[in-house]
C-alpha positions in Angstrom: -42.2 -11.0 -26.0 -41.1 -14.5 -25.1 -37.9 -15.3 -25.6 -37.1 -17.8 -28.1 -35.7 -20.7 -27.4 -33.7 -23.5 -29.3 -31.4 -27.0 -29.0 -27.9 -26.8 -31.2 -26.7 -30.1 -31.6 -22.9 -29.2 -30.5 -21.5 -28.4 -27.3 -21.5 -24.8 -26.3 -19.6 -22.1 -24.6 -19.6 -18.4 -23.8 -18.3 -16.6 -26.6 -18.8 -16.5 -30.7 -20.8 -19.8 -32.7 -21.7 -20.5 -36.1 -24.7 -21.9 -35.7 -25.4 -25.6 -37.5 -27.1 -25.0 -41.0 -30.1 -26.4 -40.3 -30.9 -24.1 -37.1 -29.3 -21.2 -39.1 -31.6 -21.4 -41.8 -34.7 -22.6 -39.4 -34.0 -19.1 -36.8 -32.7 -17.0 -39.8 -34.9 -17.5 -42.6 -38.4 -19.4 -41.4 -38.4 -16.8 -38.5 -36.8 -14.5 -39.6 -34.9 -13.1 -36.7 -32.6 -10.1 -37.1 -29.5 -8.6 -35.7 -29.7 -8.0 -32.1 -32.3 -10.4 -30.9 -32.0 -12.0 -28.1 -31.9 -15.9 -28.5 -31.7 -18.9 -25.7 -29.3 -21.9 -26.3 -29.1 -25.0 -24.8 -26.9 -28.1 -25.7 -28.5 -31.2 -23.6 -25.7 -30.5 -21.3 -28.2 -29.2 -18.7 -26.5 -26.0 -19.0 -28.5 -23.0 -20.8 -27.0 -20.1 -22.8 -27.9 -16.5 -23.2 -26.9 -14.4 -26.0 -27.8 -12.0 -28.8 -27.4 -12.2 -32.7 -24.5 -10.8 -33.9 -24.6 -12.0 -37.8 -27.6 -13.0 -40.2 -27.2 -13.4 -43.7 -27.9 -15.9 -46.3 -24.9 -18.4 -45.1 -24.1 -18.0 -41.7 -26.1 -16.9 -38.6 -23.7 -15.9 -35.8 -24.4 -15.7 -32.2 -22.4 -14.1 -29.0 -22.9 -16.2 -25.8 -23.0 -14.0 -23.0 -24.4 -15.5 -20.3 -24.3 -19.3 -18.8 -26.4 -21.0 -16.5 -28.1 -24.3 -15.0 -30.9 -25.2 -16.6 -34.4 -26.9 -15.6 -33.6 -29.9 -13.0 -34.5 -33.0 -13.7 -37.2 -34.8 -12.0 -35.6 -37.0 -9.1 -37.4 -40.1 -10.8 -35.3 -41.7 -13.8 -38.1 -43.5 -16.0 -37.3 -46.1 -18.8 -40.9 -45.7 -20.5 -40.9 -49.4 -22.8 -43.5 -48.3 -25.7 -45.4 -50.3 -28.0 -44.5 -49.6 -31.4 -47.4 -47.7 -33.2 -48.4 -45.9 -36.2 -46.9 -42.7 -37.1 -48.7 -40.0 -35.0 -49.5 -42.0 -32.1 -45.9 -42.9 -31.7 -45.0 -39.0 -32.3 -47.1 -38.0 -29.3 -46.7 -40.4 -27.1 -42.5 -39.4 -27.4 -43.3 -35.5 -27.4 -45.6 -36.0 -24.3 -43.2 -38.5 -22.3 -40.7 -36.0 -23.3 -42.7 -33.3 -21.7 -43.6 -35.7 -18.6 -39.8 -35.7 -17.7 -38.8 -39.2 -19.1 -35.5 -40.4 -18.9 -34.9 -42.9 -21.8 -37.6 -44.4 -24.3 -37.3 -47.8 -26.0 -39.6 -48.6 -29.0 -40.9 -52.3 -28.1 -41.7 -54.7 -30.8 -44.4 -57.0 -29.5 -46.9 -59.9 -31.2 -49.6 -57.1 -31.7 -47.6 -54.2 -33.2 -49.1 -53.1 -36.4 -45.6 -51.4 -37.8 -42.6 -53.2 -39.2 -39.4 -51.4 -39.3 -36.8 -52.4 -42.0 -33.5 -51.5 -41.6 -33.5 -48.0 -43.3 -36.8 -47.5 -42.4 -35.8 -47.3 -38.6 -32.4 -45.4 -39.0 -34.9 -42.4 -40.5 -37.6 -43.2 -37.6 -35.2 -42.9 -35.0 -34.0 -39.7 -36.7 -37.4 -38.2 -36.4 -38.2 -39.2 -33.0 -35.1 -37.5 -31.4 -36.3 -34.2 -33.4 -39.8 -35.0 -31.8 -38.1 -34.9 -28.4 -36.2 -32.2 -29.2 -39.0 -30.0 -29.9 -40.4 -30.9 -26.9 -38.0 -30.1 -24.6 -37.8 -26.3 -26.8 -41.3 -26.1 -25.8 -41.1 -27.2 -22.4 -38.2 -26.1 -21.1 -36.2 -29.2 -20.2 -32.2 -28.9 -21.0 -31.4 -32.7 -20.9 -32.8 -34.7 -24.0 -34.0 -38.4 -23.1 -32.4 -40.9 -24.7 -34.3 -42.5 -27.7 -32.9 -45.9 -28.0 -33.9 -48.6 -31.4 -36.8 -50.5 -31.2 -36.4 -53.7 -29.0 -38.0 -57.3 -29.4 -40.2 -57.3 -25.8 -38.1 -60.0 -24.7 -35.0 -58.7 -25.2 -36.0 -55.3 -23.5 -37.7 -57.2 -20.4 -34.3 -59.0 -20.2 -32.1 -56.2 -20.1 -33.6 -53.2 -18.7 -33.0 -52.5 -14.7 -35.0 -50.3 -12.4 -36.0 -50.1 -8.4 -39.2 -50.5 -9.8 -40.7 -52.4 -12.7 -44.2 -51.9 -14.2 -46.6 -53.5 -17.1 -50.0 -52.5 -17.2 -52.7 -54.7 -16.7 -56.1 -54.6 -15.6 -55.8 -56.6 -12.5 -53.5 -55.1 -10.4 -53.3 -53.1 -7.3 -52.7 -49.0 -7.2 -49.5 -47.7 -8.0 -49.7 -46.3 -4.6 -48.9 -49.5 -3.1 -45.5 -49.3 -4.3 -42.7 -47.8 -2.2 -40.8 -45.0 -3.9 -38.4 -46.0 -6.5 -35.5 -43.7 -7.9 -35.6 -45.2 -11.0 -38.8 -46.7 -13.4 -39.3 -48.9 -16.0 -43.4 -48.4 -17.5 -44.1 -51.0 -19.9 -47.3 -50.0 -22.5 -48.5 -52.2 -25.2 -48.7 -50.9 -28.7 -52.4 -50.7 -30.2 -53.7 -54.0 -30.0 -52.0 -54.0 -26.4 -50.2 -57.1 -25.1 -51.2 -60.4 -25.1 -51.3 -62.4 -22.1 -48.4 -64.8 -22.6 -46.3 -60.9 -22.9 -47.9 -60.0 -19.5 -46.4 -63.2 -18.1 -43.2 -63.2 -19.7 -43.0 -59.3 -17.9 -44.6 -60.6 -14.3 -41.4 -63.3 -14.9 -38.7 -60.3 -15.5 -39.7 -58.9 -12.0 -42.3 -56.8 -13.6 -44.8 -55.7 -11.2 -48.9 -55.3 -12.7 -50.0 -51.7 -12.7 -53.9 -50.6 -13.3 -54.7 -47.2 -14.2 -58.4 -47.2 -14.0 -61.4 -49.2 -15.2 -61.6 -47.8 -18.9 -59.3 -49.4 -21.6 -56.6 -46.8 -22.7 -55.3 -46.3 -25.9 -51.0 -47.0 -26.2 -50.7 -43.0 -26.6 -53.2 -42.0 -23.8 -51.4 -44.7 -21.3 -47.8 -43.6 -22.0 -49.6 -40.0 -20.3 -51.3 -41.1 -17.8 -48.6 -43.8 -16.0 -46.3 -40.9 -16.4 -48.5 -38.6 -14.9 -49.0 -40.4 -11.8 -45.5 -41.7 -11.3 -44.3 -38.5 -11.4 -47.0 -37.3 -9.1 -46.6 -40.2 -6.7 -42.8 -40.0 -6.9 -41.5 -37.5 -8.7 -41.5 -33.9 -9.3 -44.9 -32.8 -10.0 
């Protein structure tokens, strides 16, 4: 049986923890684990915890921490994945599978094209989602270090202020990502839906972005987010 596996939002140690409510009531009552059942913890510390259930009842879910250990390493390339803003689940995967691909930090990008406006409530509850989007990634895959989700950026100010060995904005003339030499660290610029227009390419090409081409067929924002990943991390990083 696998063992099950889940992020408490509060730092943890060997010993006794109240869990948080929310992951009390999610592992106690939607999964109904008992008594005795063996649970893994992990904090985004990059530490993971071992332990067993020690109290489940209708207001607290206790749990003895028994054993500590390092968790998954990080891939050696930091990425700063710039994402068009787009539409609910498009935005929701392309997070859970940069998540999955090993991304560092993830800025929502607010560009000409961008079919979604965020007011300012609106983006305190998207960002709120979109960190338990990650979360839930990194339960599933196995990473112990959540990437940082930061608020979504005007293009221009993100272009200005982000820094990286290497800089990248797709674009369909451009040479391989090959080409490159290896970088430690990664910024990936993707368009939202309607992509970027070409006065965004140039402002990017201006901030010391380099073009990058991923192959002759047009991607959609989601699909590129996995792709450039892909290959970065298999030309420079840990796949």
């Amino acid at each position: 049986m696998r063992l099950s596996r889940f992020f408490i939002d509060a730092p943890l140690t060997l010993g006794a923890h109240d869990l948080p409510e929310a992951q009390a009531h999610y592992i106690g009552r939607v999964l109904r684990h008992t008594v005795g059942d063996a649970v893994q913890l992990f904090d985004g510390s990059g530490q993971e915890y071992l332990g067993k259930l020690v109290e489940v009842s209708k207001k607290n879910l206790r749990v003895e921490l028994r054993e500590q250990f390092a968790g998954q390493a990080e891939s050696r390339l930091a990425v700063h994945l710039g994402q068009g803003l787009s539409r609910g689940e498009r935005m929701d995967w392309a997070i859970q599978k940069a998540t999955e691909l090993g991304v560092t930090q993830i800025t929502p990008i607010v560009s000409e094209r961008c079919e979604v406006r965020l007011k300012d409530e609106r983006t305190d509850k998207r960002m709120a989602h979109w960190r338990q989007v990650a979360i839930s990634a990194c339960e599933q895959c196995g990473r112990s270090v959540l990437p940082l989700i930061h608020a979504p950026l005007p293009l221009a100010d993100w272009l200005q202020q982000t820094q990286a060995d290497l800089k990248l904005v797709l674009h369909p003339v451009a040479e391989p990502l090959a080409t490159h030499a290896t970088p430690a660290t990664l910024a990936f610029l993707i368009g939202p839906e309607g992509g970027l227009n070409d006065a965004e390419v140039a402002l990017a090409l201006k901030a010391a972005f380099h073009a990058a081409r991923l192959g002759p067929r047009v991607l959609r924002t989601e699909t590129a987010a996995v792709v450039a990943l892909s290959l970065a991390q298999q030309l420079w990083g840990d796949f």
